[in-house]
VOVOBA-188666 format. One record per residue (C-alpha): chain; x, y, z; residue number from 0; residue in one letter. Coordinates in pm, 1 decimal. Layout:
BEGIN
chaine,east,north,up,num,residu
A,X,Y,Z,NUM,a
...
// end
This chain:
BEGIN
chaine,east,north,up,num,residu
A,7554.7,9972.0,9045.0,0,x
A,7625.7,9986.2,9443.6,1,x
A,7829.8,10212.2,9609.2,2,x
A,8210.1,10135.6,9443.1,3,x
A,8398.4,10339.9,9710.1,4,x
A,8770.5,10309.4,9705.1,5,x
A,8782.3,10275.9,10063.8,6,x
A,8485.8,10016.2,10073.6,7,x
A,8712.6,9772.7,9810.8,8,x
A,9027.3,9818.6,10023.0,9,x
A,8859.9,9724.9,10333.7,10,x
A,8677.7,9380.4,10122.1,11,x
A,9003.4,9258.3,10030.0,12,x
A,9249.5,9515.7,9877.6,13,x
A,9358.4,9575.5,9554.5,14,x
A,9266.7,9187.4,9442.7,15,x
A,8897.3,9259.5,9562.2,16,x
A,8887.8,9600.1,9373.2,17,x
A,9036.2,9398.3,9036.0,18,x
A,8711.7,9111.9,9079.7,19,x
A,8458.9,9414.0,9190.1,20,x
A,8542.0,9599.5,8864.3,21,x
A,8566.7,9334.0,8637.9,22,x
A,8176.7,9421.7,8506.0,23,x
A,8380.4,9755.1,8390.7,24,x
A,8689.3,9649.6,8232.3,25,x
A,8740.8,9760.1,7898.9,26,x
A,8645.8,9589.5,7617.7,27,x
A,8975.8,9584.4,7380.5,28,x
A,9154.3,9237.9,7527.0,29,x
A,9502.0,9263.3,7656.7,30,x
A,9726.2,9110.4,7408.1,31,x
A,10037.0,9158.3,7518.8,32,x
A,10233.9,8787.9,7646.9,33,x
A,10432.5,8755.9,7967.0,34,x
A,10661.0,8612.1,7739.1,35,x
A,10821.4,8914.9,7655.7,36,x
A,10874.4,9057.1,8005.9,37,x
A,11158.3,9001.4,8232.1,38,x
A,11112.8,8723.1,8372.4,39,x
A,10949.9,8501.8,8027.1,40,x
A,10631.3,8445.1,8215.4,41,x
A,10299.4,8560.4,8425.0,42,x
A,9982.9,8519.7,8426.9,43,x
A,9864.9,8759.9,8169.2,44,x
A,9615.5,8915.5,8358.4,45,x
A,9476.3,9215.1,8181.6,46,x
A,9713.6,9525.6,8389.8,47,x
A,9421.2,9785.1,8351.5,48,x
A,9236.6,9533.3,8647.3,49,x
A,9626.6,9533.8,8849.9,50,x
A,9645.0,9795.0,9131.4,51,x
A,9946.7,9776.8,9423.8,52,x
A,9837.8,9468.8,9632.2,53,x
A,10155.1,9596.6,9851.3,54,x
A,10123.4,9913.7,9884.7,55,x
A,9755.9,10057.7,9910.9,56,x
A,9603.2,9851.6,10156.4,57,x
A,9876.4,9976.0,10384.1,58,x
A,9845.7,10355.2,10230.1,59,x
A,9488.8,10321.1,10291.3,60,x
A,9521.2,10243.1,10656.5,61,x
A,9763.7,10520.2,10722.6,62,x
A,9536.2,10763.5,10591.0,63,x
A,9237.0,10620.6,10758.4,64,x
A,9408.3,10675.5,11084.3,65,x
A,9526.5,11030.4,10991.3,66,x
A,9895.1,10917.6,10982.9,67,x
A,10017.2,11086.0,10663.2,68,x
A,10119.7,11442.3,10811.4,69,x
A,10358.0,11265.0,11106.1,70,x
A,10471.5,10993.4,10870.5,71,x
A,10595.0,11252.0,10568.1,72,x
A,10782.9,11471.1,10839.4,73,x
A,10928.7,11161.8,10944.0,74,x
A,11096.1,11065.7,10622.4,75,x
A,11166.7,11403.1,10557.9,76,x
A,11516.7,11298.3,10642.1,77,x
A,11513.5,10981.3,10489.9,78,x
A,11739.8,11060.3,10109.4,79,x
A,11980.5,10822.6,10037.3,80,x
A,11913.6,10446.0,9946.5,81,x
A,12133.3,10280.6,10199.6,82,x
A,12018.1,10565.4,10472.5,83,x
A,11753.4,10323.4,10731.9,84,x
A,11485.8,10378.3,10786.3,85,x
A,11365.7,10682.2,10993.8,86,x
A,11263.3,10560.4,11386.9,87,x
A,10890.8,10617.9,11483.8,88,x
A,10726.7,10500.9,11151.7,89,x
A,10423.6,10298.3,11142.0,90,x
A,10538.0,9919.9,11243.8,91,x
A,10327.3,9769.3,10913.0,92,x
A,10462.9,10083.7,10662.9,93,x
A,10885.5,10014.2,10768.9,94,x
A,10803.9,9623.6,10684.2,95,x
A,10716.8,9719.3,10359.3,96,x
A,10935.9,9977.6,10289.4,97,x
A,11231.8,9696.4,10408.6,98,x
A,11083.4,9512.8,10155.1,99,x
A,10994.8,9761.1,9902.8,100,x
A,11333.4,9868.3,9893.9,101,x
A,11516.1,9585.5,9775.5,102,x
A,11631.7,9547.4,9456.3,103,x
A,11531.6,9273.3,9173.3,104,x
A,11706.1,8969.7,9213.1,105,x
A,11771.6,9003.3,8878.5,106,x
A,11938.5,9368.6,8860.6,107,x
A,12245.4,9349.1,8649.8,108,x
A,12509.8,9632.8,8798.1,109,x
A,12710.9,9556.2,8503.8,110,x
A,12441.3,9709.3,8295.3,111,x
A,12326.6,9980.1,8549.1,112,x
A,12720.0,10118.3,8514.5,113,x
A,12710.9,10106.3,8086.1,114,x
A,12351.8,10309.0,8165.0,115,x
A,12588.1,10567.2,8300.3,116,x
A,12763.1,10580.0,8022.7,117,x
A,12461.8,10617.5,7794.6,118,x
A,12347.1,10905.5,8021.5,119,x
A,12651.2,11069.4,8059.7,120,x
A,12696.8,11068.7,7643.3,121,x
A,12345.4,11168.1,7598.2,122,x
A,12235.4,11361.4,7956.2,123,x
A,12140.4,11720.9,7682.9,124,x
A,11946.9,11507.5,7471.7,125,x
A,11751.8,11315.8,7765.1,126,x
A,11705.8,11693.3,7961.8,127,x
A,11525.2,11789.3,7655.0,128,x
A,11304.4,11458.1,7573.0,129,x
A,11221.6,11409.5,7890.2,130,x
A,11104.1,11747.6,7912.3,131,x
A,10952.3,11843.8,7584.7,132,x
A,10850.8,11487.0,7467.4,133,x
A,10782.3,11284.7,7784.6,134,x
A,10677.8,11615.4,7954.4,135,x
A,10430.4,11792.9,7719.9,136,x
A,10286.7,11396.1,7610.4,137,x
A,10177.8,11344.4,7954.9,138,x
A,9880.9,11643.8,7892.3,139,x
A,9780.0,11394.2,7600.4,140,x
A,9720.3,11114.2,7824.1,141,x
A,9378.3,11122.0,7963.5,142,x
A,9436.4,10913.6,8314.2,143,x
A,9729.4,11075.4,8367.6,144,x
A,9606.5,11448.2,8286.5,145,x
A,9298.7,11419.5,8455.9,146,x
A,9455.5,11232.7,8769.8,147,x
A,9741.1,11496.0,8808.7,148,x
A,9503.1,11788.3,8743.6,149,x
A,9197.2,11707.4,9006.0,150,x
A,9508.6,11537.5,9299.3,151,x
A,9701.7,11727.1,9479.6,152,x
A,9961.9,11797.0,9246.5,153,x
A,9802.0,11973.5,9033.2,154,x
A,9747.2,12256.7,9304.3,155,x
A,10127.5,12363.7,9231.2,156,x
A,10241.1,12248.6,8935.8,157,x
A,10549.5,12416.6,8952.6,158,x
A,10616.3,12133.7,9292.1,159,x
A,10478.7,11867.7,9091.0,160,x
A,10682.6,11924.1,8781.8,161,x
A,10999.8,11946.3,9054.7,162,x
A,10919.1,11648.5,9170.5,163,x
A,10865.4,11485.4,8828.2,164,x
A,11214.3,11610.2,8699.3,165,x
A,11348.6,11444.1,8990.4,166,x
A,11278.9,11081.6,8873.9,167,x
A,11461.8,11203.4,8543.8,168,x
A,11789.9,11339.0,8754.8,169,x
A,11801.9,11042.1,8997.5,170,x
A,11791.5,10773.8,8757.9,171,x
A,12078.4,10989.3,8527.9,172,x
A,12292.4,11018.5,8808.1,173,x
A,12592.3,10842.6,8837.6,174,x
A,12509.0,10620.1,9183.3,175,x
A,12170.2,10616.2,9118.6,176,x
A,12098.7,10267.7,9257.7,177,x
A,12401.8,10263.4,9472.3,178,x
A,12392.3,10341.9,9850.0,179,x
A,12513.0,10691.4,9805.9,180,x
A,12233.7,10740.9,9556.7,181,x
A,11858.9,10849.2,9570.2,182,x
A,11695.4,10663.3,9337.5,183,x
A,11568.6,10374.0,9521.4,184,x
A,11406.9,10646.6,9730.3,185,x
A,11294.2,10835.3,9479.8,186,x
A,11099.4,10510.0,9354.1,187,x
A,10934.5,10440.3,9655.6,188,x
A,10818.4,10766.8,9769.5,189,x
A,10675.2,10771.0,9435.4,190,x
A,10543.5,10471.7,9494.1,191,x
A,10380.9,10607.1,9819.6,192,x
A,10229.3,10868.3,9692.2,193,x
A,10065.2,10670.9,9407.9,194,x
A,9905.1,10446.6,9650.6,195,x
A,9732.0,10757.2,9821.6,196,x
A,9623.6,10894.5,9500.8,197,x
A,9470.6,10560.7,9449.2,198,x
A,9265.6,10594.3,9780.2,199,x
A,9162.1,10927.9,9802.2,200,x
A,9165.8,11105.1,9424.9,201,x
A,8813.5,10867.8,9363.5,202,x
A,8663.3,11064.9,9659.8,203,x
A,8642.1,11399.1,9431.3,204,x
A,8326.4,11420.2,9248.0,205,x
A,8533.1,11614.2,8976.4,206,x
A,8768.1,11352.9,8907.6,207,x
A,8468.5,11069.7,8907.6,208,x
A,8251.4,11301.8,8688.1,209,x
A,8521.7,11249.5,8404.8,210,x
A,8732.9,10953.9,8455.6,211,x
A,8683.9,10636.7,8241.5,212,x
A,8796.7,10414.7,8549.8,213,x
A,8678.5,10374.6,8873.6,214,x
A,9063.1,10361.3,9083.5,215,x
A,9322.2,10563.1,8910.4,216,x
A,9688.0,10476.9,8856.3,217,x
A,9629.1,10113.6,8766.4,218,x
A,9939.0,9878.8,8664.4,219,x
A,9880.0,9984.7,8259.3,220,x
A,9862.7,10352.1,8327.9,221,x
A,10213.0,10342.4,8499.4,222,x
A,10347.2,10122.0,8252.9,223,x
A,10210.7,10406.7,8006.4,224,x
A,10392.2,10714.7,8174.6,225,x
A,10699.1,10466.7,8145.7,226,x
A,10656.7,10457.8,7802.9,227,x
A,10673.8,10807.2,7739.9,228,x
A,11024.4,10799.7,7916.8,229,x
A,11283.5,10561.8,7792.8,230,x
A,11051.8,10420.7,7482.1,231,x
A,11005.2,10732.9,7373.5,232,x
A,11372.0,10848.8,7423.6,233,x
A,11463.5,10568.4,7208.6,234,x
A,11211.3,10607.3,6949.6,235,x
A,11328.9,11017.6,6907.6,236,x
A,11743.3,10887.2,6918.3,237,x
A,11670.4,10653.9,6644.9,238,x
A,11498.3,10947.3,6448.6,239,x
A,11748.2,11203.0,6443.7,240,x
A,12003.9,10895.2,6407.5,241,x
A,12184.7,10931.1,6722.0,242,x
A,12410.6,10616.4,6730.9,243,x
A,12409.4,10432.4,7031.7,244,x
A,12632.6,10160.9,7143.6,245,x
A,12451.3,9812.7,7209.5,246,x
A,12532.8,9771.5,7595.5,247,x
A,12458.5,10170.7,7652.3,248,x
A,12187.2,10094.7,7508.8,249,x
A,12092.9,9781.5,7702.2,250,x
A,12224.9,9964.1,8043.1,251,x
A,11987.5,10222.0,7977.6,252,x
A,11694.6,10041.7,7897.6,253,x
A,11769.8,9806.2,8238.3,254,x
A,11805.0,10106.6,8437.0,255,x
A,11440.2,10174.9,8371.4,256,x
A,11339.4,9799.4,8387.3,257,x
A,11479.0,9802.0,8765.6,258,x
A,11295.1,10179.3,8785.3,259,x
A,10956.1,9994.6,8703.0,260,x
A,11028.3,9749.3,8936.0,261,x
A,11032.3,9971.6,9217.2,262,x
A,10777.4,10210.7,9150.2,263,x
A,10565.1,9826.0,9243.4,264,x
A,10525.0,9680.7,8864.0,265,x
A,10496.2,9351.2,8862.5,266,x
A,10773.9,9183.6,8633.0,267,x
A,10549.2,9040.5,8367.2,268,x
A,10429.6,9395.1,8287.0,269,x
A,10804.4,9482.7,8225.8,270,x
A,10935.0,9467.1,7865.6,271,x
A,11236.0,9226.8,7838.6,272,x
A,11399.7,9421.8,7499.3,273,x
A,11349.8,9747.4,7348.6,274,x
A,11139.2,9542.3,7072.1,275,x
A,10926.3,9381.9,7347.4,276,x
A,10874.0,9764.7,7489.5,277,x
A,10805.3,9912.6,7152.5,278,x
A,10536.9,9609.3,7105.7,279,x
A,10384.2,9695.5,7431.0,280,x
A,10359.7,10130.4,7352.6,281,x
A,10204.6,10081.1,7047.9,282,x
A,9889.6,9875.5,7233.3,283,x
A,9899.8,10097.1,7569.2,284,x
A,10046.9,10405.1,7469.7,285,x
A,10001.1,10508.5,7114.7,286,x
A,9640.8,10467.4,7085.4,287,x
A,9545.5,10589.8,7361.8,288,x
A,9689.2,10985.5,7339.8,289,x
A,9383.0,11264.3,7274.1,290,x
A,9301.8,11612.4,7404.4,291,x
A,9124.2,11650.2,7754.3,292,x
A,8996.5,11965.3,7903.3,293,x
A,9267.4,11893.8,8201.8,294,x
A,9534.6,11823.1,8000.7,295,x
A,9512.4,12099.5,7782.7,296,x
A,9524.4,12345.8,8095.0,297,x
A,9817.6,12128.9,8205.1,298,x
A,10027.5,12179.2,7887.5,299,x
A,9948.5,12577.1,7881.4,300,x
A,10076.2,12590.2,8236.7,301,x
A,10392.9,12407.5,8125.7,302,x
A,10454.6,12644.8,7796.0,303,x
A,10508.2,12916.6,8069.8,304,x
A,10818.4,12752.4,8231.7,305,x
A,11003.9,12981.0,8029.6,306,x
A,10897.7,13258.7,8183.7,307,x
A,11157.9,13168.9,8506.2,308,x
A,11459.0,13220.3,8224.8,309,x
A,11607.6,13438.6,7952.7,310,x
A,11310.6,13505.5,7795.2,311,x
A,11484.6,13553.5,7512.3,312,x
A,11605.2,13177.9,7528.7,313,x
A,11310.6,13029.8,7682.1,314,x
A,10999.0,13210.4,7589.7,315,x
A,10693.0,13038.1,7532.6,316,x
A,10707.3,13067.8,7166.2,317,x
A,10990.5,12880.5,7150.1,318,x
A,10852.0,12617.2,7416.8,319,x
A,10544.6,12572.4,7156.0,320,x
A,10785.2,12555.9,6872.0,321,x
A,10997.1,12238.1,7027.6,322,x
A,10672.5,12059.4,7138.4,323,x
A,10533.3,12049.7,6815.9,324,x
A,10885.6,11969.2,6673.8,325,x
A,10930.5,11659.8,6906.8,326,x
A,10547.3,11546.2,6931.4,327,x
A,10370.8,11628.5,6569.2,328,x
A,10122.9,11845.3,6451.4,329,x
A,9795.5,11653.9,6527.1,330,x
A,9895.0,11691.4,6947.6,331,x
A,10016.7,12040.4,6946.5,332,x
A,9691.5,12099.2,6740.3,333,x
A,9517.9,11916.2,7034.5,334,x
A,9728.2,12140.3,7308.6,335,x
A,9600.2,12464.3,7112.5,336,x
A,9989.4,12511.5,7033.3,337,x
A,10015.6,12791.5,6755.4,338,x
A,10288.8,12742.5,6443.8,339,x
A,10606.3,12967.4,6536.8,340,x
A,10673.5,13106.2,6219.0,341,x
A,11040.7,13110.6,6317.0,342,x
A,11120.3,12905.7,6546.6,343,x
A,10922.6,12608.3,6331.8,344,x
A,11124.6,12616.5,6065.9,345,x
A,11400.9,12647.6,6166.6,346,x
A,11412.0,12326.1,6399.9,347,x
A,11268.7,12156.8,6058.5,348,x
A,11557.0,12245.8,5876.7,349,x
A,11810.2,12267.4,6119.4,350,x
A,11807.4,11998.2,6398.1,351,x
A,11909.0,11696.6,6181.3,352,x
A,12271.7,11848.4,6048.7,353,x
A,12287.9,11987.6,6465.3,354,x
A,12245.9,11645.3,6568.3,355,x
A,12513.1,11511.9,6295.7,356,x
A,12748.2,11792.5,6384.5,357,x
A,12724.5,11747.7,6731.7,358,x
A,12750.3,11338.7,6683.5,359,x
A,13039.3,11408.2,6488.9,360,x
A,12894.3,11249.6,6180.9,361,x
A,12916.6,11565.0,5955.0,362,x
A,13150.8,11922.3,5971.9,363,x
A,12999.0,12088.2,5721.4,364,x
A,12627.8,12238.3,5607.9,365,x
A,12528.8,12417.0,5943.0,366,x
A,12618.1,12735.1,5996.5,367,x
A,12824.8,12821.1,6312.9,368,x
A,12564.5,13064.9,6513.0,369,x
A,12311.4,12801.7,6450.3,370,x
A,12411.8,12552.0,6607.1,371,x
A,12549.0,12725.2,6902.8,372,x
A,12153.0,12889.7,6979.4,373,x
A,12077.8,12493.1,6949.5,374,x
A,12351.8,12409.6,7182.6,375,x
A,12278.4,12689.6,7403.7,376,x
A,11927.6,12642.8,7399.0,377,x
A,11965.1,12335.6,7520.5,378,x
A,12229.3,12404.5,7765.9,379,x
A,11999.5,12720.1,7936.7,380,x
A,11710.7,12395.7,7927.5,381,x
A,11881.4,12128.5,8093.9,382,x
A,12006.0,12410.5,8372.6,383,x
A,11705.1,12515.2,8437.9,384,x
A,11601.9,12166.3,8549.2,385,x
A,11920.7,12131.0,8718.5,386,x
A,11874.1,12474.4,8937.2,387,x
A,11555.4,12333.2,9002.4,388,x
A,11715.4,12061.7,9162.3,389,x
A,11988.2,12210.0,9354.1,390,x
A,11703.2,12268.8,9631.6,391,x
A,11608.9,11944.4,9833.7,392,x
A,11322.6,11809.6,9689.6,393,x
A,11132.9,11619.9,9908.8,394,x
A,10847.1,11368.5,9782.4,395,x
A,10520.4,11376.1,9967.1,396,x
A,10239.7,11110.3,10047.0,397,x
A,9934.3,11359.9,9953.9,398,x
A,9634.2,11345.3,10234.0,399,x
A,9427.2,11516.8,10003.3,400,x
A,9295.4,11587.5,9678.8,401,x
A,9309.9,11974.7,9464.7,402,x
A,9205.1,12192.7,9706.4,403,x
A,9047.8,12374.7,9408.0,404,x
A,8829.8,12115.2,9281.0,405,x
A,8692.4,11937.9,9638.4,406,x
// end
């Protein structure tokens, strides 16, 4: 096969030239999934493993061509809020499609955005600790994602990286997260930024080529994966443990992340329409796709030690283990090497269900009183942590390069 550079494909055509190029390697299970069920009710139904960012990397890829990265990320710095502008100085082609970028869908509903604050305000201990635990630790057990994080320049300081992560989490949660005041929409398209650099450079480490299954990382599927192991996970766990949740919370919440996909540059058709239309989707991209990596399973041990920054008597790693294999299952803690707690395992076995119920107000009786305030207080010294995480300014980077570790 000839020479498949990333920066070769960008310069033939962008993105759309990369998606013919590689269409001798596209897998071999069809894409199933109808545009039907999106957003919008239609699309062309073109297979999102072949989609890149025909928006952003071809402008990305220019920037760091030109060594423009290190002036352009000190230059928005400053930029925070959604309705800030845009800094002065930046790259005339880059501030036409951030104008652009950062509009919102025509069809955002603010009506449903506001009942999402509702859902997040009602639920914000539960989220802290799904998004965490379940939508943290699963991302280890997704190979693109794993190996992309681990060989890019995240995974040089994964303390940043998992800042930066928890970020997306706290924006979208907070209550103007889409309004002016807000960060989210900035959030999103830094995000976005930084994706389309990944895109361009990670394929230029011979580590990351030597093991990935695909020849540009971060393709429309694999970011409509890690979106699945956010809000269709949340809602898969809630419905476990029989949290009851009111319809339009529910709807709000589920919106707030439609309008999230949109900006991170999804295209619409890729974006479920209902929770039923996004649990049809996970179980074709998401759910058979989790298993054990080399990188991901040095991923997850780094994020067992997070504890290690608290009350180790709250937040030790054996009780880290214990709640991943709790929220995720045997067979991928097994996978992460994650040993049985004999405490701390049973004890979430018997115990979380009747702390849910007493804390849902659905029963009084049948937990005892210290148990459910270490659950509660667990969960409080969990959800801080993430919070005094946050309290610094976080500022979202376009990477120039890859792991410094790994070339």
């Amino acid at each position: 096969m000839e020479d498949f550079s990333r920066r070769n494909l960008l310069r033939a055509g962008g993105v759309a030239g990369a998606a013919g190029a590689l269409a001798v390697v596209a897998p071999s299970t069809p894409w199933t999934w109808s545009p039907a069920s999106s957003v919008p009710g239609y699309g062309s139904g073109a297979d999102p493993r072949g989609v890149w960012d025909v928006e952003a990397d071809p402008v990305v890829a220019r920037l760091l061509d030109r060594g423009e990265i290190p002036r352009v990320n000190q230059l928005l710095r400053a930029w925070t809020k959604n309705g800030q502008p845009l800094p002065a100085g930046l790259p005339s082609e880059l501030r036409d499609f951030m104008e652009h970028a950062r509009r919102l869908p025509s069809w955002t509903d603010h009506d449903k955005l506001a009942a999402a604050v509702k859902f997040n305000q009602k639920r914000g201990t539960y989220l802290g600790v799904l998004y965490g635990f379940a939508s943290g630790m699963m991302s280890t057990v997704i190979p693109r994602e794993a190996r992309a994080v681990y060989y890019s320049q995240g995974g040089a300081d994964m303390k940043d990286r998992i800042t930066k992560t928890a970020k997306l989490g706290y924006d979208i949660g907070s209550l103007n997260a889409y309004q002016p005041d807000g960060e989210m929409i900035v959030t999103c398209l830094k995000t976005r930024l930084a994706h389309a650099s990944v895109r361009h450079i990670l394929p230029r480490s011979p580590w990351w080529s030597h093991v990935a299954s695909e020849e540009i990382p971060i393709s429309q599927a694999d970011i409509m994966v890690t979106w699945h192991s956010l809000p269709t996970t949340v809602m898969r766990n809630l419905k476990k443990w029989n949290v009851p949740t009111a319809a339009d919370e529910s709807a709000g919440f589920l919106h707030s992340w439609q309008v999230t996909a949109h900006m991170l540059g999804v295209q619409d058709q890729y974006i479920p329409k209902s929770w039923n239309a996004a649990d049809a989707q996970a179980r074709q991209v998401l759910d058979p796709i989790l298993a054990p990596t080399t990188e991901g399973i040095k991923l997850s041990d780094i994020l067992l030690d997070l504890g290690m920054n608290l009350d180790l008597t709250l937040m030790s790693r054996p009780v880290l283990g214990a709640i991943t294999r709790f929220m995720l299952g045997d067979k991928i803690a097994d996978w992460l090497h994650i040993p049985r707690e004999p405490v701390w395992g049973p004890l979430l076995e018997t115990a979380w269900g009747p702390y849910v119920a007493v804390r849902e107000g659905l029963l009084n009786v049948g937990m005892p009183r210290e148990a459910y305030w270490l659950f509660d207080e667990f969960l409080r010294q969990f959800v801080l942590f993430y919070m005094s995480e946050l309290r610094m300014p976080i500022n979202i980077t376009i990477p120039a390069a890859n792991n410094p570790h790994y070339g």
